[in-house]
Short mmCIF file of the C-alpha atoms (twelve columns), coordinates in Angstrom:
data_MODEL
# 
_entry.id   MODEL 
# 
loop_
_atom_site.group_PDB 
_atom_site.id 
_atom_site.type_symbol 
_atom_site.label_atom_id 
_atom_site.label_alt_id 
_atom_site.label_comp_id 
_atom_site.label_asym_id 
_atom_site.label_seq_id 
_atom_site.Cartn_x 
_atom_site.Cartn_y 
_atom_site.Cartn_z 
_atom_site.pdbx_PDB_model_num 
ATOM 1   C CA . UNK A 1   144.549 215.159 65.365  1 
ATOM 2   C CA . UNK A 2   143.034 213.337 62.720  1 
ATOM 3   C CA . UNK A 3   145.875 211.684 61.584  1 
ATOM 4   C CA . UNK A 4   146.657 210.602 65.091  1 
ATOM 5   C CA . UNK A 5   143.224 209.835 65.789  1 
ATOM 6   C CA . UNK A 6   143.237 207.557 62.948  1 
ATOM 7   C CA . UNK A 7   146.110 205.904 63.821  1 
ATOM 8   C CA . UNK A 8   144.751 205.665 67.177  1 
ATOM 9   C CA . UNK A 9   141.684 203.895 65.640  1 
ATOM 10  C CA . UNK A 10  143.291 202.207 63.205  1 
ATOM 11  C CA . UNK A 11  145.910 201.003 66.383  1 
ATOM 12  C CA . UNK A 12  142.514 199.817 67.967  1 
ATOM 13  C CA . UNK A 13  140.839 198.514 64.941  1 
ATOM 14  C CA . UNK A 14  143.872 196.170 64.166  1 
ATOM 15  C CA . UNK A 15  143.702 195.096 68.755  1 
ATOM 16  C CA . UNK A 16  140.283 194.647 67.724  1 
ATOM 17  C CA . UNK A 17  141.051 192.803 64.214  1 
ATOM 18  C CA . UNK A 18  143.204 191.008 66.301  1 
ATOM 19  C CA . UNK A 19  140.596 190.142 69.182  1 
ATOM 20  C CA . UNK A 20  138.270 188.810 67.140  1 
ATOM 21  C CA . UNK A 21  141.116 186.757 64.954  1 
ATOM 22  C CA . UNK A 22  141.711 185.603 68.371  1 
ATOM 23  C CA . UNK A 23  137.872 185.340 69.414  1 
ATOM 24  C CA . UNK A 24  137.128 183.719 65.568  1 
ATOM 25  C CA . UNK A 25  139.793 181.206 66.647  1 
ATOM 26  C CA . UNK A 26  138.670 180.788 70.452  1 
ATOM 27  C CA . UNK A 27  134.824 180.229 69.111  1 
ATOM 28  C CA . UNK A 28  136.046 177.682 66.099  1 
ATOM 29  C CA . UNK A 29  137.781 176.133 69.092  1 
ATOM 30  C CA . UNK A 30  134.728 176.485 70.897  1 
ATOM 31  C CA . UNK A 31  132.645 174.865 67.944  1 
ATOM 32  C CA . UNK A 32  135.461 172.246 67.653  1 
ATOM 33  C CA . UNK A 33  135.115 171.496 71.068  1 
ATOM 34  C CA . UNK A 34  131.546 171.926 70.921  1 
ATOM 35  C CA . UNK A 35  130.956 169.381 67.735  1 
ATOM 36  C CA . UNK A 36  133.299 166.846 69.589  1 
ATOM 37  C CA . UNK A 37  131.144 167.391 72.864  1 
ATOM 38  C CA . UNK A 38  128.330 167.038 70.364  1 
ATOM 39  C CA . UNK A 39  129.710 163.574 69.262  1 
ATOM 40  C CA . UNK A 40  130.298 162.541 72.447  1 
ATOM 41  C CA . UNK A 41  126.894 163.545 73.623  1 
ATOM 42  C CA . UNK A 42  125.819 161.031 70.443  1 
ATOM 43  C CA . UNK A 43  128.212 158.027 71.499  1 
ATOM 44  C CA . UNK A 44  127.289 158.697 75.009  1 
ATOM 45  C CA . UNK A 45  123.560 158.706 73.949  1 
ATOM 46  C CA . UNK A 46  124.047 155.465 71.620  1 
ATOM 47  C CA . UNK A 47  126.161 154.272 74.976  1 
ATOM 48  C CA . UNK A 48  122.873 155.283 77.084  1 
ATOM 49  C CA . UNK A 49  120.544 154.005 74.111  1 
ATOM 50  C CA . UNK A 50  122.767 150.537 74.231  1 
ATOM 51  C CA . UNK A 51  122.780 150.956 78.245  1 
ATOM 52  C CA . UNK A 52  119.137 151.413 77.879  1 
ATOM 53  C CA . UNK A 53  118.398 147.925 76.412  1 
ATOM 54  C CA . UNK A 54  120.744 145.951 78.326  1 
ATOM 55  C CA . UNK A 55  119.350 147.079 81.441  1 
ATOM 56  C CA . UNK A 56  115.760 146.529 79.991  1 
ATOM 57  C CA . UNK A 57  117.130 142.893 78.947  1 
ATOM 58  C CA . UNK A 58  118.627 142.104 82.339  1 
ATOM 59  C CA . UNK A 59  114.615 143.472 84.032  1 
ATOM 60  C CA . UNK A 60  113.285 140.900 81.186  1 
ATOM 61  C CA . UNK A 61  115.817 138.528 82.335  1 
ATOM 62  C CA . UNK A 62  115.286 139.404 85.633  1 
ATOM 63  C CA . UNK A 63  111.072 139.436 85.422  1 
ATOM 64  C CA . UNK A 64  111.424 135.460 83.688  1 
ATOM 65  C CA . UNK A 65  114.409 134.587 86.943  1 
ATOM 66  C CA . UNK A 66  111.864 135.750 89.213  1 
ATOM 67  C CA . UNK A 67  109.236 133.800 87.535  1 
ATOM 68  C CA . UNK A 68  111.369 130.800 87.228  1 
ATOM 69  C CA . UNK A 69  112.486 130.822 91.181  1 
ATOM 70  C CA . UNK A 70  108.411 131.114 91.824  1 
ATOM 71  C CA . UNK A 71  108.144 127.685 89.748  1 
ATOM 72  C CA . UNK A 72  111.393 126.396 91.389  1 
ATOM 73  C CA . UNK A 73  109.716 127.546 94.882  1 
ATOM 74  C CA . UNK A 74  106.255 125.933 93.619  1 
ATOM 75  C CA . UNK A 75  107.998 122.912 92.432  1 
ATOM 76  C CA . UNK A 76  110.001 122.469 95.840  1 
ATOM 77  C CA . UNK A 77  106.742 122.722 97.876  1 
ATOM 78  C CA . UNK A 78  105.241 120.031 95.622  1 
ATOM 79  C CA . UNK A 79  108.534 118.032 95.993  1 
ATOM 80  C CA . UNK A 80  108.416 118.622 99.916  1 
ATOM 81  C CA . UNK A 81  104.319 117.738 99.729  1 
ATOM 82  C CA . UNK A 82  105.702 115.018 98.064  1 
ATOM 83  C CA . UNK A 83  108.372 113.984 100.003 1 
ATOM 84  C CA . UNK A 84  106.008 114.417 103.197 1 
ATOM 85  C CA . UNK A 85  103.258 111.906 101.512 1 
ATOM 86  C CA . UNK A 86  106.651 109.546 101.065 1 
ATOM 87  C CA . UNK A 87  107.918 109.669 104.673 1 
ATOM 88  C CA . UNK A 88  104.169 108.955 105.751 1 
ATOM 89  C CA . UNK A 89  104.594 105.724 103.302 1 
ATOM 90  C CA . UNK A 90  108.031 105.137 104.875 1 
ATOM 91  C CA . UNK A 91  106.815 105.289 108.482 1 
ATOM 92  C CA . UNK A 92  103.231 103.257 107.471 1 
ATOM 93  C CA . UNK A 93  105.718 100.317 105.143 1 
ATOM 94  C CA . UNK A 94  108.298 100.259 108.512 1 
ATOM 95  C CA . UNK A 95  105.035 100.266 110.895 1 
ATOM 96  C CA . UNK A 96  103.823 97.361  109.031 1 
ATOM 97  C CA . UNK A 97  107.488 95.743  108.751 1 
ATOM 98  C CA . UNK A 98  107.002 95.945  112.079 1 
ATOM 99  C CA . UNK A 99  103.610 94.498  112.511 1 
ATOM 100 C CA . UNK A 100 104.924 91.681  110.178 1 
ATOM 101 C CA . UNK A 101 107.918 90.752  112.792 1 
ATOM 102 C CA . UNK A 102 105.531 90.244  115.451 1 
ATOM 103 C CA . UNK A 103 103.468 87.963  113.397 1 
ATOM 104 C CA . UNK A 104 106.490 86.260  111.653 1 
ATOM 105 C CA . UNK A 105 107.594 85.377  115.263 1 
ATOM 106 C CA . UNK A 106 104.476 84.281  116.344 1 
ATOM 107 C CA . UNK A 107 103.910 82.159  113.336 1 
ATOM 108 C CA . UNK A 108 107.676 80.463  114.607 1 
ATOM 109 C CA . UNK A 109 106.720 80.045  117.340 1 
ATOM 110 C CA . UNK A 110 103.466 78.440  116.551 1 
ATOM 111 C CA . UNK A 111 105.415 76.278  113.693 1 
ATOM 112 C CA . UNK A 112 107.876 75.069  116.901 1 
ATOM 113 C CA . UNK A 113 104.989 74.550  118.806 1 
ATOM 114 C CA . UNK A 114 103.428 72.104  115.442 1 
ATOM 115 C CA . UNK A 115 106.655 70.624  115.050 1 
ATOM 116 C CA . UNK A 116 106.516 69.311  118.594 1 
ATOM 117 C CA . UNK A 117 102.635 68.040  117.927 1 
ATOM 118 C CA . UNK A 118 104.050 66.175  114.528 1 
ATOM 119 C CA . UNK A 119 106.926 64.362  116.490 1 
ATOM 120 C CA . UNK A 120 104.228 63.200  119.127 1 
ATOM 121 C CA . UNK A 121 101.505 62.464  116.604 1 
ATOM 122 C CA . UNK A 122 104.373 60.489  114.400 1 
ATOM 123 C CA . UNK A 123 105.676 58.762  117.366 1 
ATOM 124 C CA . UNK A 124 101.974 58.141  117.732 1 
ATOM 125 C CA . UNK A 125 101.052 56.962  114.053 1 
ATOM 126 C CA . UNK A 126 104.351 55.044  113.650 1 
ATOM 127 C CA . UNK A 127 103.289 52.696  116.813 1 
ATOM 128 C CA . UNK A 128 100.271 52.243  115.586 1 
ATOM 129 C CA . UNK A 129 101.015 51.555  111.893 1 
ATOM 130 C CA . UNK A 130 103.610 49.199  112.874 1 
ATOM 131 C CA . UNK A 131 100.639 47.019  114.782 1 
ATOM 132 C CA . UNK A 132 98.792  47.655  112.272 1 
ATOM 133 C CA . UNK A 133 101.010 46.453  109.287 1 
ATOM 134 C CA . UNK A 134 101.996 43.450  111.166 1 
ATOM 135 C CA . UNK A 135 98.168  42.268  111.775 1 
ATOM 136 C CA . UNK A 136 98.033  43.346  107.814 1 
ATOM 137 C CA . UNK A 137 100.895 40.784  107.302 1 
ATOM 138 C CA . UNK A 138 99.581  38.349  109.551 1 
ATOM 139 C CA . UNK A 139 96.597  38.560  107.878 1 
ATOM 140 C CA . UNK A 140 98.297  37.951  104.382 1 
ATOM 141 C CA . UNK A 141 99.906  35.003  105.563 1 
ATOM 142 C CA . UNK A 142 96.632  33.588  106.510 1 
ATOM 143 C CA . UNK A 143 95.241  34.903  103.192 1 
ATOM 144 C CA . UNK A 144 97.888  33.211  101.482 1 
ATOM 145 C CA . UNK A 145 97.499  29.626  103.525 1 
ATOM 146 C CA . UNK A 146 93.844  30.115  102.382 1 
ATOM 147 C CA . UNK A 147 94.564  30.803  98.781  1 
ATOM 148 C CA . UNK A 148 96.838  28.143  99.136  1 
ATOM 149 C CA . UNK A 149 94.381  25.660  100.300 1 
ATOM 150 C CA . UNK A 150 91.580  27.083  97.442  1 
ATOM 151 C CA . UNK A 151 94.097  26.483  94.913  1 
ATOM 152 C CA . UNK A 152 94.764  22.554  95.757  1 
ATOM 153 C CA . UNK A 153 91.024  22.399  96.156  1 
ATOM 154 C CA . UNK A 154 90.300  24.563  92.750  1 
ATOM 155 C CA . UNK A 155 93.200  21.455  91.075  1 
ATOM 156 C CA . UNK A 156 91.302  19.003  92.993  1 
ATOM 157 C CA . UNK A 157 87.845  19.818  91.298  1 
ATOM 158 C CA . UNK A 158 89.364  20.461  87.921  1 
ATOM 159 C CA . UNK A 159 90.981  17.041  88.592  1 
ATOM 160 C CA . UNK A 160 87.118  15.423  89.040  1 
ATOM 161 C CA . UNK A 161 85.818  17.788  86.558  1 
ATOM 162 C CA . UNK A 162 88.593  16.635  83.608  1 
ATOM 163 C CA . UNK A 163 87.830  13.234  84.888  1 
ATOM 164 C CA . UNK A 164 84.324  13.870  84.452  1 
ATOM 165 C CA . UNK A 165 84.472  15.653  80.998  1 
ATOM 166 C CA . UNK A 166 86.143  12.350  79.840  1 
ATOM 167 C CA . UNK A 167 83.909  10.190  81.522  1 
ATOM 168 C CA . UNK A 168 80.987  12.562  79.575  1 
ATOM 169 C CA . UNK A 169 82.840  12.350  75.912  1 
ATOM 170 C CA . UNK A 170 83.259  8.743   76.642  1 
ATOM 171 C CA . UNK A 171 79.398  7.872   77.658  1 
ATOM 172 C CA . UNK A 172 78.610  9.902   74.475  1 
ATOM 173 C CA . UNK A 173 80.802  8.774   72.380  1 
ATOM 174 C CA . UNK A 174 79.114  4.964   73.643  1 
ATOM 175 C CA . UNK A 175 75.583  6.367   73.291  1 
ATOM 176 C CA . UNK A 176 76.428  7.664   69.662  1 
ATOM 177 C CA . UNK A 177 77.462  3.964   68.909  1 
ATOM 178 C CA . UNK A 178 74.712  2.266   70.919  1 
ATOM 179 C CA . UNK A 179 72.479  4.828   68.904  1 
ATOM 180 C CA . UNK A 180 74.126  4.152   65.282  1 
ATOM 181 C CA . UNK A 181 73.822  -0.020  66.454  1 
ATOM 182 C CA . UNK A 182 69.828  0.998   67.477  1 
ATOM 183 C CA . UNK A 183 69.506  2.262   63.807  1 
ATOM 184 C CA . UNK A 184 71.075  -0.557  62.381  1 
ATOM 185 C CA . UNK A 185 68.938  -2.952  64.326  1 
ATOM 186 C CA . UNK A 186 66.091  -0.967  63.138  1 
ATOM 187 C CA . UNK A 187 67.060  -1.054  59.863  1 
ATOM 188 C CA . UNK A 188 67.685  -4.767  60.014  1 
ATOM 189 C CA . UNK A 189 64.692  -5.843  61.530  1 
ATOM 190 C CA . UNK A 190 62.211  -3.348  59.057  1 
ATOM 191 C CA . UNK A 191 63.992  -5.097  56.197  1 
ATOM 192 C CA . UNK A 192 63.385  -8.545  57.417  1 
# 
């Protein structure tokens, strides 16, 4: 029974050999599978690490786009405050366009209303200049018969006084000889 019994044992011990060849080879599988699990664990962590960061980059990028749409929302309320202020202008610069029409009409009308007065008063002032440049003519022409009549009598006197100026240089011209003829009598008669 030995013999058999080793056999037996040795029969088992050889299953058993085999089983754990078999379970050596299962558990290097098992470790193969297990590093490559491993690995993938590590690319699937540098995968979550890299994941990580570009989700925490798009909530950074999100955070400043959410901070940018509050300045574009600020900026748009100062641009409709704005554009408010601007229609106000609008309505106040077409309210006084307005204004202006009524006065711009009223000043036509007025000007019509002057143009009517000037025709009258020029009508007016034309008559009357017309009189009065004819009595200013007429009153040349008499102007000019008088100057007329002053200048014959102004050639008249200058006539006498010429006549008289000669009549002056003659009678002096006689007294300077009946003066020189005095002095030689004088002279005559103190020498006698």
């Amino acid at each position: 029974m030995s013999e058999q019994l080793l056999k037996e044992i040795l029969g088992e011990l050889k299953a058993l050999n085999q089983c754990v060849g078999n379970m050596d080879q299962r558990i290097g599988n098992v470790e193969q599978r297990i590093g490559s699990l491993e690995q993938g664990q590590e690319e699937f962590a540098g995968r979550m690490e890299r994941m990580e960061q570009r989700i925490s980059n798009v909530e950074q990028g999100q955070h400043e786009l959410v901070k940018r749409i509050g300045s574009l929302e600020q900026g748009q309320e100062e641009l409709a405050g704005r554009m408010e202020r601007m229609e106000q202008r609008i309505s106040n610069v077409e309210q006084g366009q307005h204004e202006l029409v009524k006065r711009f009409s009223g000043l036509e009308q007025c000007q019509e209303e002057l143009a009517g007065r000037m025709e009258r008063m020029e009508a007016l002032i034309e008559n009357e200049i017309i009189d009065k440049i004819r009595a200013l003519f007429d009153a040349r022409a008499v102007h000019m018969d008088y100057f007329v009549s002053i200048r014959n009598s102004v050639a008249r006197i200058e006539e006498r006084v010429e006549h008289l100026a000669r009549r002056q240089v003659e009678t002096f011209i006689k007294l300077e000889e009946h003066d020189r003829e005095i002095r030689l009598l004088r002279l005559e008669m103190s020498g006698h």
